[in-house]
PDB file with one MODEL, atoms N, CA, C and O in Angstrom:
MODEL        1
ATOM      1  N   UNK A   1     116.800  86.046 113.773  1.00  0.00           N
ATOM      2  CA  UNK A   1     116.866  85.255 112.556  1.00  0.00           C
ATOM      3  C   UNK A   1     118.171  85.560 111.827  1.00  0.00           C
ATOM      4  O   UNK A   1     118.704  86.665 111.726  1.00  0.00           O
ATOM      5  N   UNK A   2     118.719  84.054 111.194  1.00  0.00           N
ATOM      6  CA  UNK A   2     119.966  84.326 110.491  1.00  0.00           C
ATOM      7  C   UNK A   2     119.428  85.139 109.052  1.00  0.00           C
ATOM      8  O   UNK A   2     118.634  84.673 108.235  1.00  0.00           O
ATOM      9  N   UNK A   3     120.182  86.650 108.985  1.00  0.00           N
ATOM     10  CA  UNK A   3     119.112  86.912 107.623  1.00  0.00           C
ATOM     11  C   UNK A   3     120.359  86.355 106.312  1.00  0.00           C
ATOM     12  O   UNK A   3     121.532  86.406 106.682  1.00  0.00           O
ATOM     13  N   UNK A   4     120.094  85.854 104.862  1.00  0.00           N
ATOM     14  CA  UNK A   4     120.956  85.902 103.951  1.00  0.00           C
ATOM     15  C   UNK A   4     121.528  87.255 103.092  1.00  0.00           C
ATOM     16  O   UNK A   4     121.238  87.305 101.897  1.00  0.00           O
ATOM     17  N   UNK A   5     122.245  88.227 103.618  1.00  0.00           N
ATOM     18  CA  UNK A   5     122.588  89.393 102.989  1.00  0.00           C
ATOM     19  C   UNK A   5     123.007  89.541 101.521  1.00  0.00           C
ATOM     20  O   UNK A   5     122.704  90.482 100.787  1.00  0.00           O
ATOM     21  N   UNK A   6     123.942  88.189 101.121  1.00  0.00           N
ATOM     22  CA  UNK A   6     124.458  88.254  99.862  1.00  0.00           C
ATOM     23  C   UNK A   6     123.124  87.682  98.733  1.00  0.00           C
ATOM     24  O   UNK A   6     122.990  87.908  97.531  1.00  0.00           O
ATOM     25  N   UNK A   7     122.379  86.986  99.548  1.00  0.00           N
ATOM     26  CA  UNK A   7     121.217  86.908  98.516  1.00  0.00           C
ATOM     27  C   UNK A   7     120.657  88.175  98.315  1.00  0.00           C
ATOM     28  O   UNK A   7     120.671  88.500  97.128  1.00  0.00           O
ATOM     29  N   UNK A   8     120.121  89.078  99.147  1.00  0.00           N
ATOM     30  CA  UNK A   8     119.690  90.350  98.729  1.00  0.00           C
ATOM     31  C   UNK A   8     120.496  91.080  98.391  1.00  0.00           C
ATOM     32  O   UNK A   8     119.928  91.931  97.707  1.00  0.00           O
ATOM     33  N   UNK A   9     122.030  91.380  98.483  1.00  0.00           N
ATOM     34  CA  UNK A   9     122.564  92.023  97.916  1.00  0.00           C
ATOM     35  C   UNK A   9     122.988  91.406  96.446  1.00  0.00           C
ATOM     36  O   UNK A   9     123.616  92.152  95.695  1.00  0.00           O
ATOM     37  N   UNK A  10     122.677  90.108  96.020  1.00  0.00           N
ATOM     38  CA  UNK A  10     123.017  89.608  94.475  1.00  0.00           C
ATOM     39  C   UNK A  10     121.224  89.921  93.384  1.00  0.00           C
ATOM     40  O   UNK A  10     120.842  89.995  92.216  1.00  0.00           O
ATOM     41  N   UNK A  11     120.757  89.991  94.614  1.00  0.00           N
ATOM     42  CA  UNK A  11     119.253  90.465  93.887  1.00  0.00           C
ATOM     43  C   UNK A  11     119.251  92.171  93.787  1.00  0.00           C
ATOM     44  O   UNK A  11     119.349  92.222  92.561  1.00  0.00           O
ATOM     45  N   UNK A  12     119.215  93.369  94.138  1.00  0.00           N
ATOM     46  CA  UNK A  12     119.188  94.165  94.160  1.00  0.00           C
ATOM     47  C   UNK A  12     120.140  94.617  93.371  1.00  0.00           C
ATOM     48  O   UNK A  12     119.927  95.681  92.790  1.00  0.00           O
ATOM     49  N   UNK A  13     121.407  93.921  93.166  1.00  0.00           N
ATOM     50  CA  UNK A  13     122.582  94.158  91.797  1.00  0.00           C
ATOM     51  C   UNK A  13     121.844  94.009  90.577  1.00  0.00           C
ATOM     52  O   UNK A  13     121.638  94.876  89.728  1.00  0.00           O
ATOM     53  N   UNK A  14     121.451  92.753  90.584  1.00  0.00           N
ATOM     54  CA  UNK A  14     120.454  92.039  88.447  1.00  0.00           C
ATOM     55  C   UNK A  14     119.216  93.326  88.772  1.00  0.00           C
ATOM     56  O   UNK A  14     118.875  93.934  87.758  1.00  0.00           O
ATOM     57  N   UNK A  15     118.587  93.735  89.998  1.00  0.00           N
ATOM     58  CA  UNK A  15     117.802  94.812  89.304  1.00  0.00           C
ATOM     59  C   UNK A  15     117.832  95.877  88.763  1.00  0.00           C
ATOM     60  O   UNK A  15     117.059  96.273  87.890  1.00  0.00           O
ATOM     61  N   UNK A  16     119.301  96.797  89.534  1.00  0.00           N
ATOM     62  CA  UNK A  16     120.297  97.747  89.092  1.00  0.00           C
ATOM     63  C   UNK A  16     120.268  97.715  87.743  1.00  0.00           C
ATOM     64  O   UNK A  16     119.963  98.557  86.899  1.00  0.00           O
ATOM     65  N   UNK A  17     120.823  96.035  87.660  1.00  0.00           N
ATOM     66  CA  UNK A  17     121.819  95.982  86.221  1.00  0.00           C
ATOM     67  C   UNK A  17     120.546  96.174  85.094  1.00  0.00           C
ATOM     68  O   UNK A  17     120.870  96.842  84.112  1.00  0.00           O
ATOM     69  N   UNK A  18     119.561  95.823  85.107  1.00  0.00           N
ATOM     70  CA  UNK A  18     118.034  95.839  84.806  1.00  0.00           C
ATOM     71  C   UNK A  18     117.336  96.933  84.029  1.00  0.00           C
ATOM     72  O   UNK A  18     116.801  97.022  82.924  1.00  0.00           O
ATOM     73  N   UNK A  19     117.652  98.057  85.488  1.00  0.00           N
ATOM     74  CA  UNK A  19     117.643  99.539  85.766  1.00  0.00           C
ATOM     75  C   UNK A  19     117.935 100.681  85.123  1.00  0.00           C
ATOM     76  O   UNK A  19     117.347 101.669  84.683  1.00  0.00           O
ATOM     77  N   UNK A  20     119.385 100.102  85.226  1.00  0.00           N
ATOM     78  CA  UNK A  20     120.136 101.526  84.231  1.00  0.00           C
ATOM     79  C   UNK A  20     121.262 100.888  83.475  1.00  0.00           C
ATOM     80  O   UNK A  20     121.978 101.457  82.651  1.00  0.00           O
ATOM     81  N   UNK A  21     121.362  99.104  84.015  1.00  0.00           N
ATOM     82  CA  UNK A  21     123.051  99.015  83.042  1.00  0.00           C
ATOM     83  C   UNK A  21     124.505  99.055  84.286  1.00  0.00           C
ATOM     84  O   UNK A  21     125.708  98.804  84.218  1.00  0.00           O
ATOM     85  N   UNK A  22     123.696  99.448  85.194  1.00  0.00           N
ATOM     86  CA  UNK A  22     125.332  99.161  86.447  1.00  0.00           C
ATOM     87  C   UNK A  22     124.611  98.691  87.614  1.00  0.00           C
ATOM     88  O   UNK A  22     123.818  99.358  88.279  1.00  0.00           O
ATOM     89  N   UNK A  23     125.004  97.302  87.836  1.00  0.00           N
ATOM     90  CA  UNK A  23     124.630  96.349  89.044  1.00  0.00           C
ATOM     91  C   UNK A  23     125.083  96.906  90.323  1.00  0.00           C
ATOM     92  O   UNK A  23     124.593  96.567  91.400  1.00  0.00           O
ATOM     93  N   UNK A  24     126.130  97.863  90.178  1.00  0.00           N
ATOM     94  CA  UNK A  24     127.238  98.076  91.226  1.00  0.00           C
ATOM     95  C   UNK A  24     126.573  99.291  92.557  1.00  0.00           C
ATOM     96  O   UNK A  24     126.021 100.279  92.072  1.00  0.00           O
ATOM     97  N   UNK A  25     126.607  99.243  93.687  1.00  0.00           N
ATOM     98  CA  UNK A  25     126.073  99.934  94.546  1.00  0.00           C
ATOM     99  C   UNK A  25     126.808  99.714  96.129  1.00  0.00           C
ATOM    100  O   UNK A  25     127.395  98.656  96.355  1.00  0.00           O
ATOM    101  N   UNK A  26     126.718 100.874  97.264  1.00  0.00           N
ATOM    102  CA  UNK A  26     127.578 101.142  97.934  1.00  0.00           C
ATOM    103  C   UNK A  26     126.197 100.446  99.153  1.00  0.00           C
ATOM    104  O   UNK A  26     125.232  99.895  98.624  1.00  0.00           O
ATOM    105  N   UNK A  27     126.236 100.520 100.303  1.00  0.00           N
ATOM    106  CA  UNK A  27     125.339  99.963 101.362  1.00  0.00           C
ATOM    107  C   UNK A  27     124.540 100.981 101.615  1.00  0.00           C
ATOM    108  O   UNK A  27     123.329 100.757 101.606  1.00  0.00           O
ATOM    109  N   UNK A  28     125.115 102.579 101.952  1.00  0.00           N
ATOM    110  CA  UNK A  28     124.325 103.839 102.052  1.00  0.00           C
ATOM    111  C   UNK A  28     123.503 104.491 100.704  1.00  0.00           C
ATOM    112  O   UNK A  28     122.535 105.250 100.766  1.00  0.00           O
ATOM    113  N   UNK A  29     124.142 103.998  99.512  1.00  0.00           N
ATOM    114  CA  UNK A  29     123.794 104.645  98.597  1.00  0.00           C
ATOM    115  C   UNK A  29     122.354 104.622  98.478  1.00  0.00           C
ATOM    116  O   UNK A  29     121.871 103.636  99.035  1.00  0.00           O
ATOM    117  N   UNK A  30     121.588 105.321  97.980  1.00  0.00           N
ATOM    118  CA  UNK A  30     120.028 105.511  97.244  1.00  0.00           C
ATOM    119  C   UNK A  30     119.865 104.972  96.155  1.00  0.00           C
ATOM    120  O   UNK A  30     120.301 105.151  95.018  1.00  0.00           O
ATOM    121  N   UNK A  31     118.923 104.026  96.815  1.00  0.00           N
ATOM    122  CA  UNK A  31     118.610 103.677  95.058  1.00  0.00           C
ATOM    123  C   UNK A  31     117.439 103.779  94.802  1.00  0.00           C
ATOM    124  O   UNK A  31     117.203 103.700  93.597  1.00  0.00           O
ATOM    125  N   UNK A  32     116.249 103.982  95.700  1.00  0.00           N
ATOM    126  CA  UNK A  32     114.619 104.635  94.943  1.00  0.00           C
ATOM    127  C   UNK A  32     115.022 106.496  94.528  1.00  0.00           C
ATOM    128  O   UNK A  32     115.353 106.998  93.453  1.00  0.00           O
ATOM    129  N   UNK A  33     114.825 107.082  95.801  1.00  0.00           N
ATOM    130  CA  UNK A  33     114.936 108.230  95.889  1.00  0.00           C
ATOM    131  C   UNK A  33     115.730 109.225  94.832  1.00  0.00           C
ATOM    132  O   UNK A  33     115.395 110.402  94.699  1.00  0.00           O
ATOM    133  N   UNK A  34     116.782 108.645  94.122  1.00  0.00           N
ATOM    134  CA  UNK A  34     117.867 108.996  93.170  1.00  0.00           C
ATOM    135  C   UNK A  34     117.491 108.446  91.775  1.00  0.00           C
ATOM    136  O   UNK A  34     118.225 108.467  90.787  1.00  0.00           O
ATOM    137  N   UNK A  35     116.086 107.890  91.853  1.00  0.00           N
ATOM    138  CA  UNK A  35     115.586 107.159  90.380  1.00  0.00           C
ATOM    139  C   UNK A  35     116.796 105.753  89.766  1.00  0.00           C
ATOM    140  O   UNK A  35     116.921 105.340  88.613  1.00  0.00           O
ATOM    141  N   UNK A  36     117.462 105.343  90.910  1.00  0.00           N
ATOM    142  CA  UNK A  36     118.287 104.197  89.901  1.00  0.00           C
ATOM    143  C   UNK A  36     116.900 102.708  90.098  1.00  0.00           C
ATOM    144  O   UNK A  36     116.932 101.718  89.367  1.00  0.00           O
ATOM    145  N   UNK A  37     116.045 102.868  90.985  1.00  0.00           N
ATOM    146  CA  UNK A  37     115.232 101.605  90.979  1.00  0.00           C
ATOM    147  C   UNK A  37     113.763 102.336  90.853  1.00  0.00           C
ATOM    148  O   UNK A  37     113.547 103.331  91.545  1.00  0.00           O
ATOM    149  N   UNK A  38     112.888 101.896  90.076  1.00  0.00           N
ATOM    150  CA  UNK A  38     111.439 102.569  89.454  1.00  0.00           C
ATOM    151  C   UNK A  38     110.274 102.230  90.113  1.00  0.00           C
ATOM    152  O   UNK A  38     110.256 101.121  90.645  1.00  0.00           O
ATOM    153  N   UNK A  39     109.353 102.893  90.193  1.00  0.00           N
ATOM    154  CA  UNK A  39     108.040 102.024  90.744  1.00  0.00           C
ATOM    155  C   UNK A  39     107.827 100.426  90.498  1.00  0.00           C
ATOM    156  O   UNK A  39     107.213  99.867  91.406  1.00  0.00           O
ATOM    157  N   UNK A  40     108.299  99.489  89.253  1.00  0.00           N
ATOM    158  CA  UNK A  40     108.603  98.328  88.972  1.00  0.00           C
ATOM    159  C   UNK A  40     109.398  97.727  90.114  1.00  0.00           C
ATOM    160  O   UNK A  40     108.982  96.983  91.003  1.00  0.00           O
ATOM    161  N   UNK A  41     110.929  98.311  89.869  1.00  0.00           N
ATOM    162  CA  UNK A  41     111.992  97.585  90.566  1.00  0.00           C
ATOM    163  C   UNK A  41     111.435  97.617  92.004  1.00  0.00           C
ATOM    164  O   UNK A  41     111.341  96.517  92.549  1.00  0.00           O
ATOM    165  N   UNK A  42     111.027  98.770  92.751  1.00  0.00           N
ATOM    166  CA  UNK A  42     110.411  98.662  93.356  1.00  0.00           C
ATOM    167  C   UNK A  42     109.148  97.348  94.699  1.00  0.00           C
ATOM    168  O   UNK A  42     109.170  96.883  95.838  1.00  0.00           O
ATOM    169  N   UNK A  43     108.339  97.356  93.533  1.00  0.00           N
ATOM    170  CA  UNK A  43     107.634  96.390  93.838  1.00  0.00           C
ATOM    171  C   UNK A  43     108.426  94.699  93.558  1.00  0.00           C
ATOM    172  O   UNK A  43     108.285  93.619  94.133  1.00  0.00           O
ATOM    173  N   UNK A  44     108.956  94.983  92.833  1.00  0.00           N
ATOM    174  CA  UNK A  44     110.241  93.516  92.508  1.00  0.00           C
ATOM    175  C   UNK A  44     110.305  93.297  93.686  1.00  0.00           C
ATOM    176  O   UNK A  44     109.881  92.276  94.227  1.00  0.00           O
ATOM    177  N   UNK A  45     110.934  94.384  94.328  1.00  0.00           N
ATOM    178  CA  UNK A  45     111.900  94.258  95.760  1.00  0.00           C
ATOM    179  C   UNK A  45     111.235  93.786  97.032  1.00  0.00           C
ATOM    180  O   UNK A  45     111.767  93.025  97.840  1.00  0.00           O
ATOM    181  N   UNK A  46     109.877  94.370  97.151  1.00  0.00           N
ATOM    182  CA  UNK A  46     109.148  94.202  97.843  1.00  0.00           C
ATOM    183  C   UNK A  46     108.775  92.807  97.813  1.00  0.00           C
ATOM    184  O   UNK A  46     109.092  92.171  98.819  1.00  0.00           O
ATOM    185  N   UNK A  47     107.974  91.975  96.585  1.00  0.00           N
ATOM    186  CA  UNK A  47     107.885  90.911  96.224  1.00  0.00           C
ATOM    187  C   UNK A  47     108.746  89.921  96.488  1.00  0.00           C
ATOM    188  O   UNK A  47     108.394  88.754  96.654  1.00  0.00           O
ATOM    189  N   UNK A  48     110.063  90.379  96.547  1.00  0.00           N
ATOM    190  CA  UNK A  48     111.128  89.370  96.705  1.00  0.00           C
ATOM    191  C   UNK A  48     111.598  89.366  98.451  1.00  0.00           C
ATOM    192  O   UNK A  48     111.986  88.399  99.107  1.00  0.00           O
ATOM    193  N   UNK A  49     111.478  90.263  98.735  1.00  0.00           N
ATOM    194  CA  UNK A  49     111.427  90.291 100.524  1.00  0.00           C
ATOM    195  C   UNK A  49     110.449  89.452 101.279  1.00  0.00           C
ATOM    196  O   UNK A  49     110.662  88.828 102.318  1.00  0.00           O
ATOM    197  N   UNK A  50     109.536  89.520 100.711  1.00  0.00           N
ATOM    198  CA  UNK A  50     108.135  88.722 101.502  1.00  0.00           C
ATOM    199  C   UNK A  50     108.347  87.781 101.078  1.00  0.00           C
ATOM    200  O   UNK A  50     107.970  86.963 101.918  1.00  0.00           O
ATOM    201  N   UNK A  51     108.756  87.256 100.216  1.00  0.00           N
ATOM    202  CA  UNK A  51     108.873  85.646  99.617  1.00  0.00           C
ATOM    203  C   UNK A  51     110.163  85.101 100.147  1.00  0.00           C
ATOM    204  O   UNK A  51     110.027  83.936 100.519  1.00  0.00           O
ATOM    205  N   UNK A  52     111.512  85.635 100.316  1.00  0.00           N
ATOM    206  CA  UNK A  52     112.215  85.358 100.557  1.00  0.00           C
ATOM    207  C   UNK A  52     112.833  85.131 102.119  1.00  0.00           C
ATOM    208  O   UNK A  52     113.683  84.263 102.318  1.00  0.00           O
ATOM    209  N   UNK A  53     112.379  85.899 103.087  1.00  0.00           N
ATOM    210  CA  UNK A  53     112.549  86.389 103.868  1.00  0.00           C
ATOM    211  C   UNK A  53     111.200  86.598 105.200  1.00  0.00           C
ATOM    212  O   UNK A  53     111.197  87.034 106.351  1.00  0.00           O
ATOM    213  N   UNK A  54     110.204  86.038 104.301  1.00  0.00           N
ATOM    214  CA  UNK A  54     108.899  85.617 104.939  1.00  0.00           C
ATOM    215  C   UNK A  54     109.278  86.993 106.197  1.00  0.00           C
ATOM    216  O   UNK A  54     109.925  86.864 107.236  1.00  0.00           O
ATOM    217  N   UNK A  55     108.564  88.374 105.604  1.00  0.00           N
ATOM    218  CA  UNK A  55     108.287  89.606 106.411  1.00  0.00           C
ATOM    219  C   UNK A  55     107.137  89.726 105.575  1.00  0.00           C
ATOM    220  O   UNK A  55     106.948  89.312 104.431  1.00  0.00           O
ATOM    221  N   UNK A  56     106.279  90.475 106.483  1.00  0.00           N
ATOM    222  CA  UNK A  56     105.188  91.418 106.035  1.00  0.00           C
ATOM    223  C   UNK A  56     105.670  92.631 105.984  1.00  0.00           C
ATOM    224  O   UNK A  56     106.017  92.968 107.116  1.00  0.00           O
ATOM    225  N   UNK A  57     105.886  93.582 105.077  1.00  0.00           N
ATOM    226  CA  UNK A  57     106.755  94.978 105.151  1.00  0.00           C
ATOM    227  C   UNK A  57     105.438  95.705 104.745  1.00  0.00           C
ATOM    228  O   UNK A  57     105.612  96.921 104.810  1.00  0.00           O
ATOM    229  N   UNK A  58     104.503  95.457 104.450  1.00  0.00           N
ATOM    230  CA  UNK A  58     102.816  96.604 104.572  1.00  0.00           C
ATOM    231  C   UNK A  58     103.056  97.264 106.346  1.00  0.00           C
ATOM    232  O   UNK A  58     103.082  98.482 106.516  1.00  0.00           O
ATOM    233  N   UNK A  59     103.210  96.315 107.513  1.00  0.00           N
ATOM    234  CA  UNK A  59     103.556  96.834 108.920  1.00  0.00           C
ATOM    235  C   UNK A  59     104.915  97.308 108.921  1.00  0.00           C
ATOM    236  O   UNK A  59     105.010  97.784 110.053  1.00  0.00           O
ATOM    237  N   UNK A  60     105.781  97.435 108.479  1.00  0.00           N
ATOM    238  CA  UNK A  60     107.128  97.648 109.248  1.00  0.00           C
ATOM    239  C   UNK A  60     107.301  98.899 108.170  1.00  0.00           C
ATOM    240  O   UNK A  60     108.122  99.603 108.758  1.00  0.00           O
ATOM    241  N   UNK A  61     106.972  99.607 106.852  1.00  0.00           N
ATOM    242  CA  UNK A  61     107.423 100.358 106.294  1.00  0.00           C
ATOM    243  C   UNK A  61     106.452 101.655 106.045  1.00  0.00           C
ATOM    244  O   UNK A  61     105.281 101.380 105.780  1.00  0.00           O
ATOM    245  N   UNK A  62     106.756 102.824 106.094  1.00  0.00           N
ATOM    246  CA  UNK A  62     106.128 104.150 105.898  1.00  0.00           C
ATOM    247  C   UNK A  62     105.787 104.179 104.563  1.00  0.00           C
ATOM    248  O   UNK A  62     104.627 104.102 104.160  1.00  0.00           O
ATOM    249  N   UNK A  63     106.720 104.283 103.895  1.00  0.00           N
ATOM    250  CA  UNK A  63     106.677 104.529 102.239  1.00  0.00           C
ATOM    251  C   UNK A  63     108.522 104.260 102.173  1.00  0.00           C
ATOM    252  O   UNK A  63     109.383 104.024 103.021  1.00  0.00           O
ATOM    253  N   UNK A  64     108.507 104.454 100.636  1.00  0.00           N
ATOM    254  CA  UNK A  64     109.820 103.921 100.181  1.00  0.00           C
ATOM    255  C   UNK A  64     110.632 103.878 100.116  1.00  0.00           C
ATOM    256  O   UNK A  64     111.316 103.047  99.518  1.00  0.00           O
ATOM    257  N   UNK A  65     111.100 105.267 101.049  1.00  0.00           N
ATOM    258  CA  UNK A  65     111.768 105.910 101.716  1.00  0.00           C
ATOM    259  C   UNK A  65     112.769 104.636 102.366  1.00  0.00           C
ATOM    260  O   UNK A  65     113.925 104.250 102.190  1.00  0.00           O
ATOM    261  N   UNK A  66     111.450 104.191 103.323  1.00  0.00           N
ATOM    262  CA  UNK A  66     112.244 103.298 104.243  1.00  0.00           C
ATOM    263  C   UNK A  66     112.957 102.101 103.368  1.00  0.00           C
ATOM    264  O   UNK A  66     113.395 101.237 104.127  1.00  0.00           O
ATOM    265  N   UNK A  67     113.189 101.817 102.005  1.00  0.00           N
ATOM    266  CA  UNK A  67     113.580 100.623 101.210  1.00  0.00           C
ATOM    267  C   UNK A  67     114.524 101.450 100.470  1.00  0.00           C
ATOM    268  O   UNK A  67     114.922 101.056  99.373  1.00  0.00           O
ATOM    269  N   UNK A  68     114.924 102.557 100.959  1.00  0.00           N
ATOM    270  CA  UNK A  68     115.755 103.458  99.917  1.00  0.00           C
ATOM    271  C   UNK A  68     117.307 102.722  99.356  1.00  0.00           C
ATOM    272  O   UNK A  68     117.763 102.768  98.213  1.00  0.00           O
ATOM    273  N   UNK A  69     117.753 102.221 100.270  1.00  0.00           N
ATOM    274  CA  UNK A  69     119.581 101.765 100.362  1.00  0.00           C
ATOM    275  C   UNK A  69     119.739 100.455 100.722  1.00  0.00           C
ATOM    276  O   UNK A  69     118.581 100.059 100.858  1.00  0.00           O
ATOM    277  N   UNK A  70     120.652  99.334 101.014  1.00  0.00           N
ATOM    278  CA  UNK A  70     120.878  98.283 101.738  1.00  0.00           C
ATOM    279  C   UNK A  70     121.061  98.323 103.015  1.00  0.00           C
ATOM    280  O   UNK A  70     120.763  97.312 103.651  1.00  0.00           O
ATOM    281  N   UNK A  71     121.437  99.143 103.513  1.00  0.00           N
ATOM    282  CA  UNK A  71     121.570  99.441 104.762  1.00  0.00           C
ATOM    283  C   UNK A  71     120.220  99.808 105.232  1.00  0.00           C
ATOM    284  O   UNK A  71     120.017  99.280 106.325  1.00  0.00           O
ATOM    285  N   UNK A  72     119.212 100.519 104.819  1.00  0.00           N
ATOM    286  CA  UNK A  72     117.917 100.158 105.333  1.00  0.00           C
ATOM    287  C   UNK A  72     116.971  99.224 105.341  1.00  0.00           C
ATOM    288  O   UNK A  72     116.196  98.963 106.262  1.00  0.00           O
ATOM    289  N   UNK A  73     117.071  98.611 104.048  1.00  0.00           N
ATOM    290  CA  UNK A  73     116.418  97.178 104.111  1.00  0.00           C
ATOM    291  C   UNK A  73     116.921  96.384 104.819  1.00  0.00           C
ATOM    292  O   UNK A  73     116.122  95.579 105.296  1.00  0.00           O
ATOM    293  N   UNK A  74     118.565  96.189 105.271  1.00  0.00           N
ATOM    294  CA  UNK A  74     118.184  95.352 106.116  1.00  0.00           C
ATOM    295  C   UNK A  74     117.977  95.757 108.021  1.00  0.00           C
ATOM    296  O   UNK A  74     118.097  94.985 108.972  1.00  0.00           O
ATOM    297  N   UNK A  75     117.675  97.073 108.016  1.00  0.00           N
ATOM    298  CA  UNK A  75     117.101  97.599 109.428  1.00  0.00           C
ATOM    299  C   UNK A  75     115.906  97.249 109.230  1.00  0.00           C
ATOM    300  O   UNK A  75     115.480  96.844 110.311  1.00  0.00           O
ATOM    301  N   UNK A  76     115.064  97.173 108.393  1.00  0.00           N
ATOM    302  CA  UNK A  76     113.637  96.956 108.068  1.00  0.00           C
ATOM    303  C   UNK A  76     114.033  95.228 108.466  1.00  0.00           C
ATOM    304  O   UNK A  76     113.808  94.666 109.538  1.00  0.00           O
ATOM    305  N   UNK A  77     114.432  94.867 107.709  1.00  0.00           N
ATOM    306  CA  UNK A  77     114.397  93.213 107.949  1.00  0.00           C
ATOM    307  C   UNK A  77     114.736  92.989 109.137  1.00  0.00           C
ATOM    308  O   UNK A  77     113.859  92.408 109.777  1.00  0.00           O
ATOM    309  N   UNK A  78     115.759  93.243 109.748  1.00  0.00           N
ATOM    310  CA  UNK A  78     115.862  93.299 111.406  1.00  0.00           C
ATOM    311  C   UNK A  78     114.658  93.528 112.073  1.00  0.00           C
ATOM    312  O   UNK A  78     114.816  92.752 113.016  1.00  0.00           O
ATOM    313  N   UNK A  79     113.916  93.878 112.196  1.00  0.00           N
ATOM    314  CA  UNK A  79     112.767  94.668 112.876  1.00  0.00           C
ATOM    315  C   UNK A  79     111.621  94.000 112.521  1.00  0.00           C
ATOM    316  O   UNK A  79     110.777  93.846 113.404  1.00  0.00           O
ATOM    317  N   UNK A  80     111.401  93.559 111.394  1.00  0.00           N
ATOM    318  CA  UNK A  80     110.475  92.839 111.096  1.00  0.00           C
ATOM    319  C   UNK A  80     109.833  91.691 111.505  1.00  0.00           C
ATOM    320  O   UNK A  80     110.680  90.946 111.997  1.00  0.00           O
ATOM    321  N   UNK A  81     108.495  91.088 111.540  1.00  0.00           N
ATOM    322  CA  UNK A  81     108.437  89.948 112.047  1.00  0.00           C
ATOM    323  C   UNK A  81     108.139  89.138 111.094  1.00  0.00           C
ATOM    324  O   UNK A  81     108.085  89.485 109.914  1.00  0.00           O
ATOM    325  N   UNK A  82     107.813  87.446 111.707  1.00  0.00           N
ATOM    326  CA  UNK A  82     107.787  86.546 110.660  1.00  0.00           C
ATOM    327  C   UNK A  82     106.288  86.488 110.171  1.00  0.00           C
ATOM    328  O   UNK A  82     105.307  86.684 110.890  1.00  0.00           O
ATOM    329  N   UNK A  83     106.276  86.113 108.501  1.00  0.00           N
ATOM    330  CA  UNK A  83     104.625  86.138 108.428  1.00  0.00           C
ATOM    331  C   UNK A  83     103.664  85.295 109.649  1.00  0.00           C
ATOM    332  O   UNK A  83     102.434  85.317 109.590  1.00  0.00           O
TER     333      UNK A  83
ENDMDL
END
């Protein structure tokens, strides 16, 4: 599947910006684990993956770990299947 990256990466910026006040983030960086995204932003993210991107991530993810950075969400989205 063609995935849209800059849509999830323009969504995960307004939650940042949301967050703490800086949209700005690197592909490796942490953003649960390091507290810049909250149990809220969180579930945002989740919410917006399954809707957007039509994955079930209840099968493809451990805990939140695995949604930590951009670079893992989109290994998760790679891997994932369609609802």
């Amino acid at each position: 599947m063609d995935w849209d990256y800059e849509k999830l990466r323009d969504f995960l910026g307004q939650l940042l910006e949301n967050s703490d006040g800086n949209g700005a983030f690197t592909d490796k960086q942490s953003l649960i684990l390091n507290g810049r995204l909250d149990s809220v932003g969180v579930t945002r993210l989740i919410l917006f993956l399954e809707a957007n991107y039509k994955v079930t991530l209840s099968k493809k993810i451990k805990d939140v770990s695995d949604l930590d950075s951009f670079e893992k969400i989109k290994e998760v989205l790679e891997s994932a299947d369609g609802l």
